[in-house]
C-alpha positions in Angstrom: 4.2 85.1 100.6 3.3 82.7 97.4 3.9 79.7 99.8 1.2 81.2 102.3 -0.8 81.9 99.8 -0.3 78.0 98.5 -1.3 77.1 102.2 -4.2 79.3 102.5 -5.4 77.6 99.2 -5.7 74.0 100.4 -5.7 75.0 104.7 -2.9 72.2 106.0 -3.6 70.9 108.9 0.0 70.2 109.1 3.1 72.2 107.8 7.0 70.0 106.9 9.8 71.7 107.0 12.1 70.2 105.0 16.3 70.9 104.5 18.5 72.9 106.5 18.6 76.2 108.0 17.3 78.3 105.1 14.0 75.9 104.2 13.2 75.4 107.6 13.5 79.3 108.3 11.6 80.2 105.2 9.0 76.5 106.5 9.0 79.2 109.7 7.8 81.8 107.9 5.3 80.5 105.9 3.7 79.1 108.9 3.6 82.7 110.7 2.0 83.9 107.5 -0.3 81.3 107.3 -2.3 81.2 110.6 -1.7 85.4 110.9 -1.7 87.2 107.6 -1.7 89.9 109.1 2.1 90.0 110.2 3.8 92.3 109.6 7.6 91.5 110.4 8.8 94.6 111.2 6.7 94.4 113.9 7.9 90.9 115.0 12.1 90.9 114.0 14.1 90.7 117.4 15.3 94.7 118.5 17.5 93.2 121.7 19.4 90.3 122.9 16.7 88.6 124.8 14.2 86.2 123.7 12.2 86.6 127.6 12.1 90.1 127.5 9.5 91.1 124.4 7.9 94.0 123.8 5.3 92.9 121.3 3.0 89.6 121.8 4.1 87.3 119.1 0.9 85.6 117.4 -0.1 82.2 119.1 1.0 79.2 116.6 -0.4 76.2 116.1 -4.2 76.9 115.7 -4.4 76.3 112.0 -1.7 73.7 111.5 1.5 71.4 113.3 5.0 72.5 112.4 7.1 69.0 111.5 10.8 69.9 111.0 12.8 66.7 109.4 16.1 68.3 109.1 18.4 67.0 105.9 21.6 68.3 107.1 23.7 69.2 110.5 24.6 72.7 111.9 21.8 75.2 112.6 20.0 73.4 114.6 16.9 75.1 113.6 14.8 71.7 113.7 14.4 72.8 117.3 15.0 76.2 117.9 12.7 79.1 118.4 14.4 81.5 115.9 13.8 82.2 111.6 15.2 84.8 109.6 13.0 86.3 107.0 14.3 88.9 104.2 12.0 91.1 102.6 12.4 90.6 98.9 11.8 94.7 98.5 14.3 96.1 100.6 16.6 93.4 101.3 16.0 93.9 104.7 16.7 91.0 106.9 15.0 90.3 110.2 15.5 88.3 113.0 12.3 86.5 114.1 12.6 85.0 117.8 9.8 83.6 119.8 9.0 79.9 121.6 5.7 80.0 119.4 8.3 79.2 116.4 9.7 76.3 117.6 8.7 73.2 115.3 6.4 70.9 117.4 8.1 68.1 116.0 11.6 67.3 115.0 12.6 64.2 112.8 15.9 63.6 113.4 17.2 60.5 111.2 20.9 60.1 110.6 20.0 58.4 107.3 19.5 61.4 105.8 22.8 63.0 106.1 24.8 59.7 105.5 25.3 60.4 102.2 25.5 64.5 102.5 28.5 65.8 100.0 32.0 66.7 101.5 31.6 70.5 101.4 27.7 70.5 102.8 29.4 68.5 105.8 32.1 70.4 106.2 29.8 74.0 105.8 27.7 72.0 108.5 30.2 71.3 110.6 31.5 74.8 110.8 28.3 75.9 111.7 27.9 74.1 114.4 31.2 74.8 115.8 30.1 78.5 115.5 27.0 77.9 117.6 28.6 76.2 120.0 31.6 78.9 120.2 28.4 81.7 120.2 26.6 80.0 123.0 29.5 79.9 125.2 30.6 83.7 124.8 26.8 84.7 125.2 25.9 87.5 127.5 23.3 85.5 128.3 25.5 82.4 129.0 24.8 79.9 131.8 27.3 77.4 133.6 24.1 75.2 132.2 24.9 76.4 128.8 28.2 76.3 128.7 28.2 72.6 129.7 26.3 72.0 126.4 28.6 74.5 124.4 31.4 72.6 125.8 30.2 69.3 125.1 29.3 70.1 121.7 32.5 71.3 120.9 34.0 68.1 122.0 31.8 65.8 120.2 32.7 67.8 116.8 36.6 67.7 117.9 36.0 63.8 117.7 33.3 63.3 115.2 33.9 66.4 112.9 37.0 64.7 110.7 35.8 61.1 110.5 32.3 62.6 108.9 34.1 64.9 106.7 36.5 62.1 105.0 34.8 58.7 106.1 30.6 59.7 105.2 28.4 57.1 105.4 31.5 54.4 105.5 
């Protein structure tokens, strides 16, 4: 809520989500509470597997300001996806936000800025993205079109995974 609030006092025209998973996620949210502070996320969190089949009209996004996602390390993805995960501070609920409006309009995707990432963020990384790739395939909703990606990911982290882990920016 305080980085809303920061928003609302100077009205961006354009948002940057900075980081990983977690800054863009909480990036994410910011936004939603920006153009609609109104929202209450209970209202919004994901009850059911699919993303199509809503029964409440997310807000429309992108009236107020852009959403620029420059993502800092590798794994969730969430430079591109439709998806944030907001806690409430209160009750330590968690919940699931999922709507097309919340994908980024931009995504800056420079290999420079994980060359130098430590060890253990590469490896964390990593393992994230084999568990996406390994969640995608096993999917309910899981397409020969997605499994082709899912598969293909997983082979370019069998070949790449190690020589990022131990070589870096070598």
């Amino acid at each position: 809520r305080k980085g809303a609030e920061l928003a609302n006092s100077f009205k961006p025209d354009v948002i940057i989500a900075l980081g990983g998973g977690s800054p863009m996620d909480a990036a994410k949210i910011m936004w939603v509470m920006y153009e609609h502070p109104e929202t209450h996320f209970e209202e919004l969190a994901l009850r059911f597997m699919d993303i199509r089949k809503r029964i409440y009209k997310f807000p429309k996004m992108g009236v107020k300001a852009k959403m620029i996602a420059v993502t800092t390390t590798s794994g969730t993805g969430s430079e591109v996806t439709p998806f944030a995960v907001v806690t409430d501070d209160a009750t330590g609920q968690k919940y699931p936000l999922a709507d097309y409006a919340l994908t980024p309009d931009m995504a800056i995707v420079d290999a420079n800025l994980v060359m130098d990432m430590p060890k253990s963020l590469c490896a964390f990384g990593g393992l994230d993205a084999v568990t996406h790739a390994l969640e995608a395939y096993v999917s309910v909703l899981a397409s020969e079109f997605s499994d082709g990606q899912a598969l293909q990911a997983l082979k370019l982290l069998k070949e790449n995974l190690p020589a990022s882990y131990h070589e870096g920016s070598k």
